[in-house]
C-alpha positions as CSV (number, residue, x, y, z in Angstrom):
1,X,0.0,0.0,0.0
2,X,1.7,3.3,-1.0
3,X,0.4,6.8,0.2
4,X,1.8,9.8,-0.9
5,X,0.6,13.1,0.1
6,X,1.1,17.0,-0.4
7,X,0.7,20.0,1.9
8,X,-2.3,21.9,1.1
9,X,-0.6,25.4,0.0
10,X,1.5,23.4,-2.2
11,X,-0.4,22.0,-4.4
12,X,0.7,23.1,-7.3
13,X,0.8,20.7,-10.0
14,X,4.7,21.4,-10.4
15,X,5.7,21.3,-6.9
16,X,3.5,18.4,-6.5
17,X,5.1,16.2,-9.0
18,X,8.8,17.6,-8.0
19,X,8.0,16.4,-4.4
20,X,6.6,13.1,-5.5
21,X,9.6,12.2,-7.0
22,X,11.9,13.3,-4.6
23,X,10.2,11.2,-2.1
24,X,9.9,8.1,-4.3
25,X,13.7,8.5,-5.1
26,X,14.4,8.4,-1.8
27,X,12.3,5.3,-1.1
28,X,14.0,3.4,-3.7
29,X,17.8,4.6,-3.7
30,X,18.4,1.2,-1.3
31,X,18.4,3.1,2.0
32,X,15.0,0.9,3.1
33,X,15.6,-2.0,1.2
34,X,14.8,-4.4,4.3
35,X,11.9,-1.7,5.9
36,X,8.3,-3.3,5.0
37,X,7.3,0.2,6.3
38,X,8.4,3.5,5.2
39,X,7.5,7.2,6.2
40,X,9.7,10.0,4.5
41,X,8.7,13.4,5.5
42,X,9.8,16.5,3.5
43,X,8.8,20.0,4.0
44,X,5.6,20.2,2.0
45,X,5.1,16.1,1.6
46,X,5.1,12.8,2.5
47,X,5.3,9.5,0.8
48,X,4.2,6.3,2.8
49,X,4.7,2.5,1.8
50,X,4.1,-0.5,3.6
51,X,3.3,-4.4,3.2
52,X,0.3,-4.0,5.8
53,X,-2.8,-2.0,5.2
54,X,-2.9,1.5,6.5
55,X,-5.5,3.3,5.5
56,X,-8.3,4.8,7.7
57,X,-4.9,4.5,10.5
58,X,-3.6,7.2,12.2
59,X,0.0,7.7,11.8
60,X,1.1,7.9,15.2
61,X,4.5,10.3,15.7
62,X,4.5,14.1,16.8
63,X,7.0,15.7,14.5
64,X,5.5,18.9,14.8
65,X,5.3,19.2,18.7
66,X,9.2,17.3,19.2
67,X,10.2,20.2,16.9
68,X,9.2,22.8,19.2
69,X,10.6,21.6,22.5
70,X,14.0,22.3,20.9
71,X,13.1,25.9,20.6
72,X,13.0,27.2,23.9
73,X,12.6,30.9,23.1
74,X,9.9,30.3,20.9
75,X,7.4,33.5,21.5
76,X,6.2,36.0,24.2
77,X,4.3,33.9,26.3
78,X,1.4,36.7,25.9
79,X,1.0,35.2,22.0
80,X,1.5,32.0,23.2
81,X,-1.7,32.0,25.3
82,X,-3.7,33.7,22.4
83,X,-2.0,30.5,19.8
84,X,-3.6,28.2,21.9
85,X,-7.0,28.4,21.5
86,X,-6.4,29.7,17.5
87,X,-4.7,26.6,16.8
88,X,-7.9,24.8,18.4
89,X,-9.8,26.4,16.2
90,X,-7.7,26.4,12.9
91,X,-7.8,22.2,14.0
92,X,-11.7,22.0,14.4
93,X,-12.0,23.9,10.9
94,X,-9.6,21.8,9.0
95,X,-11.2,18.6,10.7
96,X,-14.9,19.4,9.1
97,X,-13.2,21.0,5.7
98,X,-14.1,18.9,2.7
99,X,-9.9,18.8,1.9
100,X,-9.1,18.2,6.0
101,X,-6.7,21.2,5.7
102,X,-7.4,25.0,6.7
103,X,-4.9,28.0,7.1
104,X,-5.3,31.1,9.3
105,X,-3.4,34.3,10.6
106,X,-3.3,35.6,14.1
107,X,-2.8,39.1,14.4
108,X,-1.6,39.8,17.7
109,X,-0.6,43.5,17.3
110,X,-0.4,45.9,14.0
111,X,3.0,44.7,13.2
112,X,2.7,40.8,14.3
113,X,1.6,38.3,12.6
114,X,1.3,34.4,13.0
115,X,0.3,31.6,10.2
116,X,-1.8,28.6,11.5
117,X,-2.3,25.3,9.3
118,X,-3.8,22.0,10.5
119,X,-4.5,19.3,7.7
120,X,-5.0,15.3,8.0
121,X,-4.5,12.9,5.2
122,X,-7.9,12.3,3.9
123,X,-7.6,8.5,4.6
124,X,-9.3,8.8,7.5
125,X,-12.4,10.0,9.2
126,X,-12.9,13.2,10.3
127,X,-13.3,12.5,13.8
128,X,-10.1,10.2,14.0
129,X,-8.8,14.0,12.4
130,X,-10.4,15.8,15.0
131,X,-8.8,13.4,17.9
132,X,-5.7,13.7,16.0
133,X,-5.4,16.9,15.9
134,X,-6.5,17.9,19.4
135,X,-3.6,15.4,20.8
136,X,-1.2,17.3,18.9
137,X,-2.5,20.2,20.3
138,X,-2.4,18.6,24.1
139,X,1.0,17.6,23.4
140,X,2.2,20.9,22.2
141,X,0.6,22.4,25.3
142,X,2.4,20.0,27.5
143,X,5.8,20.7,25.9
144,X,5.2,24.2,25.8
145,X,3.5,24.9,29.0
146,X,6.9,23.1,30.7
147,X,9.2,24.9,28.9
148,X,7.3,28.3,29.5
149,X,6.3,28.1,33.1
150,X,10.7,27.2,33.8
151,X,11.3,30.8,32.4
152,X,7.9,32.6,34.3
């Protein structure tokens, strides 16, 4: 079973196809000959593989929220408090969007700005995307509520 998938703003039928092949190039350059199952992440795509049957599965991993624990410094905490509940909110749009994917901007003063995406691989339902992306959310609130309350 092979699943190969593009970010939503980057859907362009050029950047799709260059990404597709990068991924599949990867996948078959002998660094997984032995793997049965195979994620490669880029930046605006993934390309999945497997023996088993995986659709209607969530992919379980947090790349997102491991990310940010290595950024310490991330934001004012102020913005931090407001991204919260945005993020909720950018995650319950994209989860009822007919695509699974929704973008959104924070404006947190005149001159700053912050870019919210949530998206799910339309493999699976849209509650299992909902549940999804609420536990990324409670893990990025974790990680960030540790990190923030050591510097308060």
């Amino acid at each position: 079973m092979v699943l190969y998938y593009v970010e939503g703003t980057y859907l362009l039928a050029y950047n799709c196809s260059v990404c597709a092949l990068n991924s599949t190039r990867v996948a078959l350059d002998g660094t997984f000959p032995k793997y049965r199952d195979v994620t490669i992440w880029f930046r605006w795509c993934f390309l999945r593989y497997s023996n088993d049957s995986f659709f209607g599965e969530i992919l379980q991993g947090s790349a997102v929220s491991t990310a940010t624990a290595n950024h310490p410094d991330i934001d004012d905490p102020s913005l931090v408090l407001q991204g919260i509940p945005f993020m909720s909110g950018v995650a319950a749009t994209a989860s009822v969007n007919s695509f699974m994917f929704h973008t959104e901007v924070l404006n947190f003063n005149q001159s700053e700005k912050r870019y919210g995406m949530a998206q799910c691989t339309r493999d699976i339902s849209r509650q299992d995307c909902r549940r999804c992306l609420d536990g990324q959310l409670d893990t990025f609130r974790t990680l960030l509520g540790g990190l923030l309350l050591a510097e308060a």
